[in-house]
C-alpha positions as CSV (number, residue, x, y, z in Angstrom):
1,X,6.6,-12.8,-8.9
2,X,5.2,-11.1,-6.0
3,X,1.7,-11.6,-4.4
4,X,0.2,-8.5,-5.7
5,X,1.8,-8.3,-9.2
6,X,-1.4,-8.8,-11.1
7,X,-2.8,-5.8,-9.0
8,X,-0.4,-3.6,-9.7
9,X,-0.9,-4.6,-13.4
10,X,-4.3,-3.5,-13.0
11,X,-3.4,-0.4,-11.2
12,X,-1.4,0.7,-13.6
13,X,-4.2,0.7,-16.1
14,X,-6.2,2.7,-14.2
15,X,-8.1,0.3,-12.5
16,X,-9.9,-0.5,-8.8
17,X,-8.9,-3.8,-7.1
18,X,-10.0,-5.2,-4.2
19,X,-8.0,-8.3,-2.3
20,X,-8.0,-10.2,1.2
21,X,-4.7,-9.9,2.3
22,X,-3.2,-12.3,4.6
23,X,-1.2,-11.4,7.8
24,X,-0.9,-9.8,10.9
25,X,1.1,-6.6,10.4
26,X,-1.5,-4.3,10.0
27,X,-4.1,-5.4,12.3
28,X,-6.0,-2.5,13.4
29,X,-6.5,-1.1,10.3
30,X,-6.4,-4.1,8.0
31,X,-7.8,-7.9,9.6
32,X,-5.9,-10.7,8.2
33,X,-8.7,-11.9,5.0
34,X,-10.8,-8.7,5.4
35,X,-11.5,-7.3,2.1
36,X,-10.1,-4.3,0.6
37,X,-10.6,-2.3,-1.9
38,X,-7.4,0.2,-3.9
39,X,-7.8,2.9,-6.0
40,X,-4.8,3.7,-8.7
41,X,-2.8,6.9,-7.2
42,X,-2.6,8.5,-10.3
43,X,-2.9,12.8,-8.8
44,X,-4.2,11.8,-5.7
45,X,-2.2,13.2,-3.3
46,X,-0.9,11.0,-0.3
47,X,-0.4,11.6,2.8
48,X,1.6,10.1,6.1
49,X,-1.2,7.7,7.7
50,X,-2.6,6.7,4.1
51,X,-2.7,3.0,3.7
52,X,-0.9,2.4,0.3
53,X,-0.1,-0.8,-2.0
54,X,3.6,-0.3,-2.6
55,X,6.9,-2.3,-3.3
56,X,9.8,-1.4,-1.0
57,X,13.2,-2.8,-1.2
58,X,11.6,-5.6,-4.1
59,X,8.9,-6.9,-1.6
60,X,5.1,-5.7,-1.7
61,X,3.1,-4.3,1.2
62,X,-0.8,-3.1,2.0
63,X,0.8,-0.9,4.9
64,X,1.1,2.5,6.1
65,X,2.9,5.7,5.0
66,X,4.8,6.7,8.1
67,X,6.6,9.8,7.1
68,X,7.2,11.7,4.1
69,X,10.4,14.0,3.3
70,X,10.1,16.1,0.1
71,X,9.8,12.8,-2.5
72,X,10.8,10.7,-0.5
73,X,8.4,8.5,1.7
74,X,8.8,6.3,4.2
75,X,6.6,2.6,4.6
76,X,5.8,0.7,7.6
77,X,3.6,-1.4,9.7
78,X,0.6,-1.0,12.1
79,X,3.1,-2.7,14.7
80,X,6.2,-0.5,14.7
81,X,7.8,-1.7,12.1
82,X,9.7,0.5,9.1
83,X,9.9,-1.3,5.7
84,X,12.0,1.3,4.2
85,X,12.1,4.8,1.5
86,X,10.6,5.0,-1.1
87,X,9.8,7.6,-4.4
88,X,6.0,7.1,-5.7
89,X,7.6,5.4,-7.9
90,X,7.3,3.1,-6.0
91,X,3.5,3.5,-4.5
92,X,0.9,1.7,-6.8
93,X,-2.7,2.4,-5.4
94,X,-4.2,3.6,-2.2
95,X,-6.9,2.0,-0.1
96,X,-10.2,3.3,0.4
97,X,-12.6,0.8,1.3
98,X,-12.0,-2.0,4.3
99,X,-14.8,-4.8,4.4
């Protein structure tokens, strides 16, 4: 079980979630604690910059989209760092609302 499985549960019923999410990798953007608040993706359409609730390579991230290539998009940090590729298969909810 991952840190944000029950939100994703949620998600994927159509529901808004809102968390404090602990760490430094997307300081910036999102404070370590500071509340947030994700809407399910459903049509929406994404976009690189968006900051997305996601799993990539089995772990799950609050961070940003970096690039996107036809279905493919790519997940990363506010530091630098790339998580990986994903489908929107694999993106669960986007943020909309940092408190």
């Amino acid at each position: 079980m991952g840190w944000a499985d029950g939100h994703i549960a949620r998600l994927a019923r159509g529901e808004t979630v809102q968390f404090r999410p602990r760490g430094n990798s997307m300081t910036g953007k999102v404070n370590d604690g500071q509340l947030c608040t994700v809407v399910p993706i459903a049509d929406l359409v994404l976009s690189v910059g968006d900051i997305v609730l996601c799993r990539v390579k089995g772990n799950q991230y609050l961070h940003l989209i970096k690039a996107m290539q036809g279905d493919r998009i790519q997940i990363g940090n506010n530091r630098g760092g790339i998580n990986g590729w994903i489908t929107r298969r694999g993106v669960f909810g986007r943020l909309v609302a940092v408190e």
